[in-house]
C-alpha positions in Angstrom: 13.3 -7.8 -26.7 9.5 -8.0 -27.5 7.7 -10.3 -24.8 6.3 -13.1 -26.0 4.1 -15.7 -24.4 2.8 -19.4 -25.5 1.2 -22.5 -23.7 4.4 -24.9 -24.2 5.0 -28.9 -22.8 8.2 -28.5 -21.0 10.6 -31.6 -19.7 10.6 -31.0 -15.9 13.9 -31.5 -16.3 14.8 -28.5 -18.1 13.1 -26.7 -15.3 14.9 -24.6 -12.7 14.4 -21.4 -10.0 16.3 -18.5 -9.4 17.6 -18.1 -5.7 18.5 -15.4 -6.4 15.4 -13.6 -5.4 13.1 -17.4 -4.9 12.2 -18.4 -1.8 13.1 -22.4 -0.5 10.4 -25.0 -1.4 8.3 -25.1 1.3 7.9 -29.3 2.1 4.7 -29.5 4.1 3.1 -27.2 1.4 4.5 -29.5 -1.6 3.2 -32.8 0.8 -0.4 -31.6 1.0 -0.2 -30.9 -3.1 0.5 -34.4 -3.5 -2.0 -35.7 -0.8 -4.7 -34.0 -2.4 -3.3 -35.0 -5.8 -5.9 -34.2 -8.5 -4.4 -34.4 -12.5 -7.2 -32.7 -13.8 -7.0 -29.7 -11.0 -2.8 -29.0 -11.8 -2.8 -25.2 -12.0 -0.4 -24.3 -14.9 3.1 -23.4 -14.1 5.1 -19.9 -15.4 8.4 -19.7 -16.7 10.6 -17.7 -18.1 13.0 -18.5 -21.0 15.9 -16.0 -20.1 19.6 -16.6 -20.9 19.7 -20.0 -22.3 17.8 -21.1 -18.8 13.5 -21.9 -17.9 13.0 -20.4 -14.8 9.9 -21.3 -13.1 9.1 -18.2 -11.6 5.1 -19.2 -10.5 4.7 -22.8 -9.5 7.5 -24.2 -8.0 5.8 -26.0 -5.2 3.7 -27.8 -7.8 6.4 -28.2 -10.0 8.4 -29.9 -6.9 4.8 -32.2 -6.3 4.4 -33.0 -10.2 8.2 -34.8 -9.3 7.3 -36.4 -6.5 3.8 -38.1 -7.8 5.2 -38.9 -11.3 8.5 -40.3 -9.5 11.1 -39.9 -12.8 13.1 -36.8 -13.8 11.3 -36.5 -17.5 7.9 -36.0 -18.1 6.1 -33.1 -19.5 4.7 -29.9 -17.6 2.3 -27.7 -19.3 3.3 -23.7 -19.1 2.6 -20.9 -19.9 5.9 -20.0 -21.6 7.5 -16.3 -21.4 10.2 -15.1 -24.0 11.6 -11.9 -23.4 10.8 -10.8 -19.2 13.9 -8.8 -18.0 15.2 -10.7 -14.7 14.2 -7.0 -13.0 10.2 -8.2 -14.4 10.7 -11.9 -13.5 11.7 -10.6 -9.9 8.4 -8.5 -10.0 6.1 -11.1 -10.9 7.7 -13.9 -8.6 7.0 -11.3 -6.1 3.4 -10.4 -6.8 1.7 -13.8 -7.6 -1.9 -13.9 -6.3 -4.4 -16.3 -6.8 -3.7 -20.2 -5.8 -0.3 -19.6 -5.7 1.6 -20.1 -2.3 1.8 -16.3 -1.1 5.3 -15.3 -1.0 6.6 -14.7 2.2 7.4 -11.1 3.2 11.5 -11.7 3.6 11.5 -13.3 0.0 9.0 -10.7 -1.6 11.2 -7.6 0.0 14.3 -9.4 -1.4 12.4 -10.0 -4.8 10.7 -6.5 -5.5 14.7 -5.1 -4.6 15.8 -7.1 -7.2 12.8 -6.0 -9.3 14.3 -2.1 -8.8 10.9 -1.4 -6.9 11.3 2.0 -5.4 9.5 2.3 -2.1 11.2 -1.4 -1.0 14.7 -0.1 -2.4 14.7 2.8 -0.4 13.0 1.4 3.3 16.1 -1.5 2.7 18.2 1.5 2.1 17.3 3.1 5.1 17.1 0.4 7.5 20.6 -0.8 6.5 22.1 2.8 7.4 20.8 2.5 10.5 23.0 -0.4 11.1 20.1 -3.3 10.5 19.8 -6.0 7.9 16.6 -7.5 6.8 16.6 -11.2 8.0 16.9 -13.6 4.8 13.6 -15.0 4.9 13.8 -17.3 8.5 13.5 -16.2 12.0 17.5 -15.1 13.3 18.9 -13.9 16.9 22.4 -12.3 15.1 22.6 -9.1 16.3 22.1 -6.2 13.7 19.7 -8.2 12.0 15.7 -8.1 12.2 13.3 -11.1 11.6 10.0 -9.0 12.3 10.2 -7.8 8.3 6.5 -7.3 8.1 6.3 -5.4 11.3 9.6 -3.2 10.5 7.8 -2.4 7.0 4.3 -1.5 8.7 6.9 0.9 10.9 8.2 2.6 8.3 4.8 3.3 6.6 3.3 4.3 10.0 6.0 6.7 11.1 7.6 8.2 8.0 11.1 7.9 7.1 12.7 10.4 9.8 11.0 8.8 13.1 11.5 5.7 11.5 15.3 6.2 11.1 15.8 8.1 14.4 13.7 4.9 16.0 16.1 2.2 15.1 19.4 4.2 15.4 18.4 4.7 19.2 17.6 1.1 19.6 20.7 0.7 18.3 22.8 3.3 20.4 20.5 1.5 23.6 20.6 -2.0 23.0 23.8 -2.6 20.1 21.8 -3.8 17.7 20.6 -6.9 20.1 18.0 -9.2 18.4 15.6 -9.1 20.9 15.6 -5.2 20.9 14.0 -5.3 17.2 11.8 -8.1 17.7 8.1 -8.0 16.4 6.6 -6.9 20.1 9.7 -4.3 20.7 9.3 -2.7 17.2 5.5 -2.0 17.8 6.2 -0.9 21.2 9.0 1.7 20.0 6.4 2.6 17.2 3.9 3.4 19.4 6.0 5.2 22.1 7.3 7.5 19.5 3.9 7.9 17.8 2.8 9.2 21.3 5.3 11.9 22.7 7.5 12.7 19.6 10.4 14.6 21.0 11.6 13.2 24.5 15.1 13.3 26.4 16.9 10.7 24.1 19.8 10.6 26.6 17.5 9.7 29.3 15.8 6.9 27.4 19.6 5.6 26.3 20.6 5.7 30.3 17.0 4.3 31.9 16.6 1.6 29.3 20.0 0.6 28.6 20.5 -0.8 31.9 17.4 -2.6 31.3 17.6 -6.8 29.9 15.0 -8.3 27.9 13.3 -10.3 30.9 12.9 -6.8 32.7 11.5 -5.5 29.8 9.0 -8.7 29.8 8.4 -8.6 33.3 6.8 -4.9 33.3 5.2 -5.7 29.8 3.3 -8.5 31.4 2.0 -6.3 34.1 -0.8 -4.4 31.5 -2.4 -7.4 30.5 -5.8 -8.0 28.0 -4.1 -5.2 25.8 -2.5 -5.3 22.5 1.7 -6.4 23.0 2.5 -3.3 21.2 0.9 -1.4 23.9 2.2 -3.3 26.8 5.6 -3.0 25.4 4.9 0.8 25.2 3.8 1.1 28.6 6.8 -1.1 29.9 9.2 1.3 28.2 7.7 4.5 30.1 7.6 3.0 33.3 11.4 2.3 32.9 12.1 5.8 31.3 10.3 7.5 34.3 12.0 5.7 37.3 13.3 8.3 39.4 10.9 10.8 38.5 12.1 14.4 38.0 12.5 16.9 35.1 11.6 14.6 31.8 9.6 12.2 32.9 6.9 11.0 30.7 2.9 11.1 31.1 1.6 7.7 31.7 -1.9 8.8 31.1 -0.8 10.0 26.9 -0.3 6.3 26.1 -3.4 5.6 27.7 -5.2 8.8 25.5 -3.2 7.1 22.4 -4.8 3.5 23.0 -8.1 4.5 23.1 -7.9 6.7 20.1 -6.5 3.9 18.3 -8.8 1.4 19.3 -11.9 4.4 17.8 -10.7 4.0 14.6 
């Protein structure tokens, strides 16, 4: 079908969002629209005409504060009307809006560019899940198997590759079971960086020293290395648990420290 666009008044009340891929309206966002309230500053809202339904794929916190000052479930909305987006395009653009829309949260814009077929976020969802992980639904969890540090897990993946990224998780996995604390933001860029700075080490070893390990052990070294990055800490928490005991294996303190200051060059 030819796509087609016009500048239409549509009754709100013929308006609606797909969850589908949409994110929740955000309350305090929609409560500072209204305080600050201006008719003649209303940005225009987008929608799709797609199977009988108007989906408001751009504007739906103004859609939700147009309701709320007007106070009645008919009045017109001026948008820009599109006949003829796919639901795979609609997806896409929900997920790309710049501009003075609300920016879409990284949860909701994964979930709408895998709807949208987008290749690069099919595939790191694709990967992630065979590791035994799913991608939090847009709000912070503690179920196991299940990580909330999206954006972090994404900025992984880029910064490792596919293979370290994969191997990375599935020994968190095999260490921790998939605990929610053991893929949190701080533990993901601590794993990243660990694995960024030695490569191949004694996976067994790591599985034995830091399995035995709990989170507030974990903490406890962290917070010895302070006035350094958390993804660093965490890095250097991880080698000082690897390394107890010493012999054949152990890890170079002194690498991480190499790594840091490289980093911090760039």
């Amino acid at each position: 079908m030819e796509l087609k666009t016009s500048m239409e008044n549509l009754d709100a009340a013929i308006l609606e969002r797909d969850f589908s891929y949409q994110r929740p309206v955000n309350m305090n966002r929609v409560r500072q629209i209204v305080s600050e309230f201006d008719a003649d500053l209303v940005n225009i809202l987008k929608v799709s005409f797609r199977d009988g339904h108007y989906y408001v794929f751009d504007g739906s916190h103004t859609l939700e504060a147009l309701r709320q000052v007007n106070g009645k479930e008919h009045f017109p909305v001026v948008c820009k009307l599109y006949k003829g987006l796919s639901y795979e395009r609609e997806a896409m653009l929900f997920a790309m809006q710049t501009g003075n829309s609300a920016r879409v949260g990284m949860p909701y814009k994964l979930r709408a560019l895998e709807q949208a077929g987008d290749e690069p976020t099919v595939h790191f969802l694709e990967v992630t899940r065979n590791c035994g992980f799913e991608i939090a639904p847009g709000e912070r969890s503690n179920k196991k198997d299940t990580i909330a540090a999206v954006c972090k897990a994404n900025a992984v993946y880029a910064m490792l590759g596919e293979e370290m990224y994969t191997d990375m998780l599935r020994l968190i996995k095999k260490t921790w079971d998939g605990e929610s604390w053991s893929v949190s933001q701080n533990m993901l860029s601590g794993m990243a960086i660990f694995y960024k700075t030695y490569g191949k080490f004694n996976q067994e070893r790591f599985v034995s020293k830091l399995s035995a390990s709990s989170r507030t052990e974990i903490l406890k070294e962290a917070s010895k290395h302070p006035g350094i990055s958390p993804g660093y800490q965490f890095a250097y928490a991880l080698v000082t648990i690897f390394n107890r005991g010493g012999g054949r294996g152990a890890l170079k303190p002194n690498k991480l420290t190499v790594q840091m200051i490289e980093s911090e060059e760039k």
